[in-house]
C-alpha positions in Angstrom: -117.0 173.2 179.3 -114.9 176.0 177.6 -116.8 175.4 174.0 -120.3 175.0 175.6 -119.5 178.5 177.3 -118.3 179.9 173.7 -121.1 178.3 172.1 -123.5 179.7 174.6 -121.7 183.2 174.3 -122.1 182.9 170.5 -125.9 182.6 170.6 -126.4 184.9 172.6 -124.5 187.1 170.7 -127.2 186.9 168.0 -130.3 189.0 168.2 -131.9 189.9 165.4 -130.4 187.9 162.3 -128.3 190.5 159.6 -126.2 188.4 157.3 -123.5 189.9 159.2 -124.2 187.3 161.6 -122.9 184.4 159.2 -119.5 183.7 160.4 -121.1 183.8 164.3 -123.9 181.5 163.5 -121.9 179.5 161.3 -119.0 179.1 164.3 -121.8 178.1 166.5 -123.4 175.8 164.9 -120.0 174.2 164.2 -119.4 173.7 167.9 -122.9 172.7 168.6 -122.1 169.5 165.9 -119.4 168.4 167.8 -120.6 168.7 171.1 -121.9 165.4 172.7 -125.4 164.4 173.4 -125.4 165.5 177.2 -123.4 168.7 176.2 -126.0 170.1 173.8 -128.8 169.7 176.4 -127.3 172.4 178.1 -127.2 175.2 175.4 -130.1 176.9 173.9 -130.4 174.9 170.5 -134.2 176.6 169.6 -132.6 179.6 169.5 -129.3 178.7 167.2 -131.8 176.7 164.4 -133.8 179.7 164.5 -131.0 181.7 163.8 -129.7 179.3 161.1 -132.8 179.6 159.1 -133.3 183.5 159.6 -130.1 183.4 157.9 -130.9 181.1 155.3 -133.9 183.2 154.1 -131.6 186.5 154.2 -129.2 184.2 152.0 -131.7 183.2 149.4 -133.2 186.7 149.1 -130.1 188.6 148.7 -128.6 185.9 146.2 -132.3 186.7 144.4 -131.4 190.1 143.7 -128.1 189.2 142.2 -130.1 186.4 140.0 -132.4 189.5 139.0 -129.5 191.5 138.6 -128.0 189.0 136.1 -131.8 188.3 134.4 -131.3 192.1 133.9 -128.5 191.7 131.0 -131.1 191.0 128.8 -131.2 188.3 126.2 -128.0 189.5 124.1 -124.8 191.2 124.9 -124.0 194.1 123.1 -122.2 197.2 123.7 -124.4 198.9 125.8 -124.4 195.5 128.6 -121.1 196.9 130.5 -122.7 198.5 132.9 -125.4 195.6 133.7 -122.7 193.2 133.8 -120.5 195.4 135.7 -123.5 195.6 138.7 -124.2 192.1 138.6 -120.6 191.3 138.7 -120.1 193.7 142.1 -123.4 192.4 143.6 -122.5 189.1 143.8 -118.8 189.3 144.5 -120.2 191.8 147.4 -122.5 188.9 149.1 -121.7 186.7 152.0 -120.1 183.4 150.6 -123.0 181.5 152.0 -125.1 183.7 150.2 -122.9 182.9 147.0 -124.0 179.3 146.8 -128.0 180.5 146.1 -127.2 182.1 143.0 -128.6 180.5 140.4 -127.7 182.3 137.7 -123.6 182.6 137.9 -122.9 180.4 134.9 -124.6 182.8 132.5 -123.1 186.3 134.3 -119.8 184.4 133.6 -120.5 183.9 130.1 -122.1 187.3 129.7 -118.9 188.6 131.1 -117.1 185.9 128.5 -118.8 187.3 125.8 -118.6 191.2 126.6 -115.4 190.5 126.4 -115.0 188.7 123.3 -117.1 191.6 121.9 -114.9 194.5 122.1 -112.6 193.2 119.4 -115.4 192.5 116.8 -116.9 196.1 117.2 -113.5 197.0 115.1 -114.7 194.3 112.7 -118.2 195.7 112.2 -117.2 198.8 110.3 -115.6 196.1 107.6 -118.7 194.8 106.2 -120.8 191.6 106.7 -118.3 189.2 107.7 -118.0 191.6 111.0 -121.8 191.3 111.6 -121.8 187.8 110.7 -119.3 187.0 113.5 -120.9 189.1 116.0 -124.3 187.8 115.2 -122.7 184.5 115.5 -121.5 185.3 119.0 -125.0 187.0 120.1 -126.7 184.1 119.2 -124.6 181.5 120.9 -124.9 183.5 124.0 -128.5 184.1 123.0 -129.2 180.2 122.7 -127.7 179.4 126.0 -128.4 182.0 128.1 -132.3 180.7 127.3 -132.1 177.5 128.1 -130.3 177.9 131.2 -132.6 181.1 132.7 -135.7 178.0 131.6 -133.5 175.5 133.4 -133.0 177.7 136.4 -137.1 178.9 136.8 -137.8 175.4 136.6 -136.1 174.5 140.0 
């Protein structure tokens, strides 16, 4: 009786869904699963889906605007990407960690981030000639390659 009660508080705790609401919903929905049949007549299940997807919808679209964010790089890192990497990198790291798992596009921020990285030490090299550019070119245009297939991969699905 004492988790039926908390589970019934829990819902109707909810309201409108914020992702704020994750760890409630996601605490309720755990007790509703391991409730038994009988037990889960008595609580208002409608109510806790609804809720669940709601939150699921606020998920996706906020782990959208990180995947935008990230699109937003651009299709080579130079230089100037700090600052688009920088806000990707704090949007997502800001999201609820069910919102994490939506992004689509984390493999390619990390490699962005990779490659930024990698970067600063070549810009040195540039002011010595071609061999410089050649290696930064080469870096640009594995990132480049990559970051191409996988933004195709990710549209696709």
């Amino acid at each position: 009786q004492v988790q039926i009660d908390r589970l019934a508080t829990l819902i109707a705790s909810i309201g409108e869904v914020t992702l704020e609401d994750e760890p409630i919903i996601n605490e309720a929905y755990e007790i509703y699963q391991w409730l038994y049949i009988d037990e889960r007549e008595k609580v208002d299940y409608e109510t806790l889906i609804a809720a669940r997807s709601n939150l699921t919808k606020l998920q996706k679209a906020a782990a959208a605007e990180v995947d935008g964010l990230i699109e937003a790089i651009g299709d080579t890192v130079g230089y100037d990407s700090g600052d688009a990497i920088k806000a990707a990198r704090a949007a997502y790291e800001a999201l609820t960690e069910g919102s994490k798992k939506y992004v689509t596009l984390l493999s390619l921020l990390e490699e962005a981030e990779l490659y930024y990285s990698e970067l600063f030490p070549l810009w040195a090299i540039i002011t010595l000639g071609a061999v410089g550019v050649a290696a930064v070119g080469g870096v640009v245009t594995v990132f480049l390659a990559k970051r191409k297939k996988k933004v195709s991969a990710a549209k696709e699905n």
